[in-house]
N, C-alpha and C positions, 0 to 999 in steps of 0.2 A: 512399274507394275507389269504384272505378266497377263496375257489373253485370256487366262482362267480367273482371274483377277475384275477383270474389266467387264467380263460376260455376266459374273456374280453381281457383280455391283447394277448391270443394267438390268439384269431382269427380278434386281430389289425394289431397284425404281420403278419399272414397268405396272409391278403388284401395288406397290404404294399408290403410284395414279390412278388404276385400273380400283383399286378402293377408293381413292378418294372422288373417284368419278361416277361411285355407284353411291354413295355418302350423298353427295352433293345433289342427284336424282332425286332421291329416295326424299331428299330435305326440303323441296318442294310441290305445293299440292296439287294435284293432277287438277285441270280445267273443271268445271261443273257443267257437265252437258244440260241440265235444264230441261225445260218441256220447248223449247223453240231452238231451233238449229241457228247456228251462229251466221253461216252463211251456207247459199244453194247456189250450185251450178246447175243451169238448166243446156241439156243438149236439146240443137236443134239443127234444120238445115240451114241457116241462114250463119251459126255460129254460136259460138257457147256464148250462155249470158251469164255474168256473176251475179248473185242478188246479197245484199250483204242486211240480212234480216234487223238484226238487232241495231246495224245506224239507224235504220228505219223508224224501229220503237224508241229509241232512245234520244239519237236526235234531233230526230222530227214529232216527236210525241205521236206518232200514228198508232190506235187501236187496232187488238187482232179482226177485230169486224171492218176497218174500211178497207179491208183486201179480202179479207178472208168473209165474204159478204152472201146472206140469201135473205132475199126480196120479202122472200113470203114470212120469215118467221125468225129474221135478227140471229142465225143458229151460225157458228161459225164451221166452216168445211171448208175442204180442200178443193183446189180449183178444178182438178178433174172428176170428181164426183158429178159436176153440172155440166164443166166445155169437156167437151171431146175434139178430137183431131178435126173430123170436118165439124162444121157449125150450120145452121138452118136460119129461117129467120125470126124462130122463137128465141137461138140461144145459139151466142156468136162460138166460134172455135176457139181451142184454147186460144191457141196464137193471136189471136182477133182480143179475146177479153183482154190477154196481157198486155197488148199495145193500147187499148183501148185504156184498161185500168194504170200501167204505168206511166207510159208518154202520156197521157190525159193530166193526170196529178202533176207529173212534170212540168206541161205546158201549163196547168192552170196557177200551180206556185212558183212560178217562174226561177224553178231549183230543178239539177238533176239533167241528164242528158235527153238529148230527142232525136238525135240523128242515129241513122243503123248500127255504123261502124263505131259509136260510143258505148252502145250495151256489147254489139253481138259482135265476137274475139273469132277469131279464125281457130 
């Protein structure tokens, strides 16, 4: 076979993959984003933490209210709406409620990490 030969033939194959690899995308269905995110990375100083949302619900049966929690009126919000950066002693800072509300659940269901370097990644 000659070089013109061999070129033709690889860029028949090329196209035939190149379809069949947009076939084969196309033939699976894209994830379902939902109303709750799959999982959050939170940046911080101490180090990124993964939170992997749906083990949480799924797993552990946890309701969007035992985190996503207000006192006064069972309403569910986002954790910054109430903790800010720094905290007072009406109402701890983020950083404070998360340790408070995650390692808490953790230490009280004796599941889940509690030491720094098991949530917060460099």
């Amino acid at each position: 076979m000659t070089s013109q030969t061999n070129l033709k033939i690889s860029i028949f194959l090329m196209i035939i993959f190149f379809i069949a690899g947009i076939v084969c995308y196309a033939a699976f269905p894209s994830p379902e984003s939902g109303d709750q995110p799959m999982r959050l990375m939170f940046q911080n100083k101490a180090g990124k933490v993964l939170f992997e949302h749906t083990g949480h619900m799924d797993e552990y049966g946890l309701d969007c209210i035992d985190c996503h929690h207000n006192l006064e009126d069972d309403e569910i919000y986002n954790c910054s709406e109430c903790h800010e950066d720094t905290g007072d002693e009406d109402m701890p800072s983020r950083s404070d409620g998360f340790h408070m509300q995650c390692k808490g659940c953790h230490e009280d269901s004796g599941a889940g990490p509690v030491e720094c370097n098991s949530c917060h990644a460099p």
